[in-house]
PAVO-72041 format. One line per 5 residues: number of its first residue (from 1); for each residue x, y, z of C-alpha. Coordinates in steps of 0.1 Angstrom, whole numbers. Example, Ala and Ser with C-alpha at 12.3 -4.5 7.8 and 13.67 -1.06 7.14 Angstrom:
1> 123/-45/78  137/-11/71
// end
This chain:
1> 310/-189/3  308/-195/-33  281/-171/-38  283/-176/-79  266/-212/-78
6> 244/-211/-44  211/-192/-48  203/-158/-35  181/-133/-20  173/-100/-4
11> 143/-101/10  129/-128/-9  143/-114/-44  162/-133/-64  192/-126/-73
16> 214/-147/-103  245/-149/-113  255/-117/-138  226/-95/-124  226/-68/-109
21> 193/-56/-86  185/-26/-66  165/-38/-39  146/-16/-14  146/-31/19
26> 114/-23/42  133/-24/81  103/-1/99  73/21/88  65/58/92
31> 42/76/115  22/83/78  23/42/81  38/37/49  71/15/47
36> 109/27/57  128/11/34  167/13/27  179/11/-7  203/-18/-16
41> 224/-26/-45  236/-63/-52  260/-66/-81  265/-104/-85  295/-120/-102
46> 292/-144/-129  324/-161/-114  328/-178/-79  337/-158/-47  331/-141/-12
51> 300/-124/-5  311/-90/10  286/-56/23  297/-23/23  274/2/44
56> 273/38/54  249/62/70  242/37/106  247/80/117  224/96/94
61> 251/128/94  276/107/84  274/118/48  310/105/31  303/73/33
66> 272/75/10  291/86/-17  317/63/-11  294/38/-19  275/53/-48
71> 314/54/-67  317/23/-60  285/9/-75  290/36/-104  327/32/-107
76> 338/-9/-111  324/-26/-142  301/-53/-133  308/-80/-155  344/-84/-138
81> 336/-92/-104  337/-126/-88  318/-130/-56  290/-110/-44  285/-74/-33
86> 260/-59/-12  259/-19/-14  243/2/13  244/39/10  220/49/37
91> 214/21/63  193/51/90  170/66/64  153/85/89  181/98/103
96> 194/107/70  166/124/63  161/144/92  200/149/89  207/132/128
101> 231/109/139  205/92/153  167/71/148  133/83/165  137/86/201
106> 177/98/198  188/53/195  216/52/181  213/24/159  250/12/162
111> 242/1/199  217/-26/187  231/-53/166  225/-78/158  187/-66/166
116> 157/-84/180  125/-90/159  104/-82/186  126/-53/199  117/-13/201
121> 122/4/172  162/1/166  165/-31/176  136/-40/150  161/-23/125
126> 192/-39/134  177/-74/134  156/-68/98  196/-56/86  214/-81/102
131> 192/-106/90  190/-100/50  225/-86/47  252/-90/71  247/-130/82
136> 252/-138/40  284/-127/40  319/-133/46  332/-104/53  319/-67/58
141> 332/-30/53  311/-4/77  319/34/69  320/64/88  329/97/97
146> 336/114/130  309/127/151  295/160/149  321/189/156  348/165/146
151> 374/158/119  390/121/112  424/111/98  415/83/74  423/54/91
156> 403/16/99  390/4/138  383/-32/143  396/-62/162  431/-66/153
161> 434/-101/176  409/-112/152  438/-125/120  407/-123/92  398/-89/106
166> 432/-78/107  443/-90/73  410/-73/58  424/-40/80  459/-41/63
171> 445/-52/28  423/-12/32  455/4/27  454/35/56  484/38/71
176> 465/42/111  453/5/122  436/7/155  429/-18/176  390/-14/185
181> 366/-45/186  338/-18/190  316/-20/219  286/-45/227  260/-35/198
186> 280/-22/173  281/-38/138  316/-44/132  315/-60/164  285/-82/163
191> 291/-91/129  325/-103/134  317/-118/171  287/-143/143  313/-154/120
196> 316/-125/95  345/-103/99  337/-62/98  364/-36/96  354/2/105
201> 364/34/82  368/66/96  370/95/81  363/133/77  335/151/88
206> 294/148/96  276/166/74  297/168/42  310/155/11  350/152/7
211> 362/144/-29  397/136/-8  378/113/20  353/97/-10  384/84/-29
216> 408/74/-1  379/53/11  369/38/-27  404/33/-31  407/13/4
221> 374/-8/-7  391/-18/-41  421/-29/-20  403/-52/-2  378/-69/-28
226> 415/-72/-47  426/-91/-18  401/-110/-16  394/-118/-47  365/-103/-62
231> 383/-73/-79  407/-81/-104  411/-49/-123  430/-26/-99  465/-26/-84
236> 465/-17/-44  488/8/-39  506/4/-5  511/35/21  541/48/29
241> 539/31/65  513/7/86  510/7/124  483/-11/146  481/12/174
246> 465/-4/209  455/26/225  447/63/216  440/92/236  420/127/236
251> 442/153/248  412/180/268  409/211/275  418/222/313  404/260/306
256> 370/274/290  372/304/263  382/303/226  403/276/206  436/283/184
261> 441/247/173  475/243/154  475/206/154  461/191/118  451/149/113
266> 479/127/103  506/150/123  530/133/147  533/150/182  557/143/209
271> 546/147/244  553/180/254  539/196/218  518/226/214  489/215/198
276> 469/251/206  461/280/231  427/287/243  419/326/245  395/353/264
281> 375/375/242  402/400/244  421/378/222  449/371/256  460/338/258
286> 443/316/294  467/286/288  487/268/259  472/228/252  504/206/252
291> 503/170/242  507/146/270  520/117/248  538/106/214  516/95/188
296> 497/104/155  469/126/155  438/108/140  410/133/149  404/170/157
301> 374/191/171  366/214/147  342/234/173  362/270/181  349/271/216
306> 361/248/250  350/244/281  370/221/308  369/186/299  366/194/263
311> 386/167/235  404/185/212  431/164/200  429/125/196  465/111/195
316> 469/74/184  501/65/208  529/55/200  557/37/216  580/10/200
321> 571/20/165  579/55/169  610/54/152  598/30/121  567/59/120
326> 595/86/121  614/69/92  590/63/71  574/96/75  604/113/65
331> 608/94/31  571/100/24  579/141/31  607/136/6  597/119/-24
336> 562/143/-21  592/174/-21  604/159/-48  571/148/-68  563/184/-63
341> 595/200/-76  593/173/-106  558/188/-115  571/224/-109  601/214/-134
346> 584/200/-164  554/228/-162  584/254/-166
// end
């Protein structure tokens, strides 16, 4: 879509070519009955190219993605970038401000795209967003973090059958790829099921900011408005490995009492692995957690209690790139060792 020479709107506001216009976008109203309105930023190239969203917040607790968003608004110059961007910080502003994961009524607004317009309350929502935003564009990056009592390795979800999905997953840069079309309502799965192909980021925690998770994520945005064009003033940085993984798995708890958790997010366990013990209140171990497969971990609970049945460890799986993984992690471990003992060198 050559968004530079086309006209365009939010909402029924203009929007030329060179400008940039913050938009608030009414999608419900209050019990007060005044207007719910999400705020949305449109930079628009003065050169040809895609038209691309970026959103956070569909969980109001999902915090990191917001400022995700508001670098990347605050951080790229403008007057350089070819295409179109849409910028949503907060797509569930009353979740976000009642600090849920979810709208009035506990709907959890990634369950109803692409929306009705005569739907209850969050499929009124989803349709008003699908609408104005995601159906303009070509392709779209939705961001996230894990739910509540949970920590995420950085890595992207979406369709990898899908070749513009997956070539917008490998432009992002994380090293963990998984394959996850998303189920029946969810945005990166509706939007990319009507033409306009989403990828997912996950990362860190509800709830928080993390200057760590904030620039990993900016940094995997840039990569792909690079690739595709719109971004011409950064230079993608690959990781030191990239696997799709097919499946992934939460290894549970089998006892109740308190959690030692050793294993950390990014850590490669082979089945058989100690990942943590869960204790009495005398501090005597019940039962050691052991990892029934091989894979990377991509997601802890951070919650220091279990119960049967409880997910404490989610393991991406791996099988015939295990030993590519292996390699590769072992360079990356050196040349850090050796970054680190360069630094230690020149401040001596």
């Amino acid at each position: 879509m050559d968004s530079s020479s086309t006209e365009f709107s939010i909402a029924g506001i203009p929007v030329g070519p060179g400008e940039t216009r913050e938009i608030y976008l009414k999608v419900s109203e209050s019990y007060l009955s005044g207007s719910v309105q999400i705020p949305v930023t449109v930079i628009r190239g003065r050169e040809p190219g895609p038209t691309a969203f970026v959103t956070a917040a569909i969980h109001g607790d999902e915090l990191n993605g917001a400022d995700i968003v508001r670098r990347l608004i605050f951080d790229i110059d403008h007057e350089k970038l070819s295409g179109t961007l849409i910028a949503v910080p907060v797509v569930n502003i009353p979740g976000f401000l009642s600090q849920s994961r979810y709208l009035p009524y506990n709907r959890d607004l990634n369950r109803f795209f692409p929306g009705k317009k005569k739907g209850n309350n969050a499929e009124r929502i989803a349709f008003r967003i699908f609408r104005e935003i995601v159906r303009k564009c070509d392709f779209g990056i939705d961001l996230h973090t894990a739910a509540g009592g949970r920590m995420n390795l950085p890595h992207v979800r979406g369709d990898m059958t899908h070749p513009r999905v997956r070539k917008l997953a490998r432009a992002f840069g994380a090293t963990v790829l998984v394959h996850q079309p998303g189920v029946r309502g969810s945005l990166r799965r509706e939007a990319t099921d009507a033409g306009v192909p989403t990828i997912l980021f996950e990362a860190g925690e509800t709830g928080r900011f993390s200057n760590k998770v904030s620039l990993s994520g900016l940094r995997g945005v840039l990569n792909v408005l690079s690739d595709m064009k719109m971004w011409t003033e950064h230079d993608p940085k690959r990781p030191p490995f990239q696997v799709i993984v097919k499946a992934s798995e939460w290894i549970r708890a089998e006892k109740g009492g308190i959690l030692d958790l050793e294993a950390t997010p990014g850590e490669l366990l082979y089945e058989g692995d100690l990942v943590g013990s869960i204790l009495n209140p005398f501090g005597r171990t019940v039962t050691q957690v052991r990892s029934p497969v091989t894979g990377i971990v991509i997601g802890v609970t951070t919650a220091p209690l279990a119960i049967p049945g409880t997910g404490v460890v989610h393991v991406a799986r791996l099988k015939k790139t295990l030993p590519w993984v292996e390699r590769s992690m072992k360079r990356a471990k050196k040349r850090k060792a050796a970054l680190i003992l360069a630094k230690s060198k020149a401040k001596s």
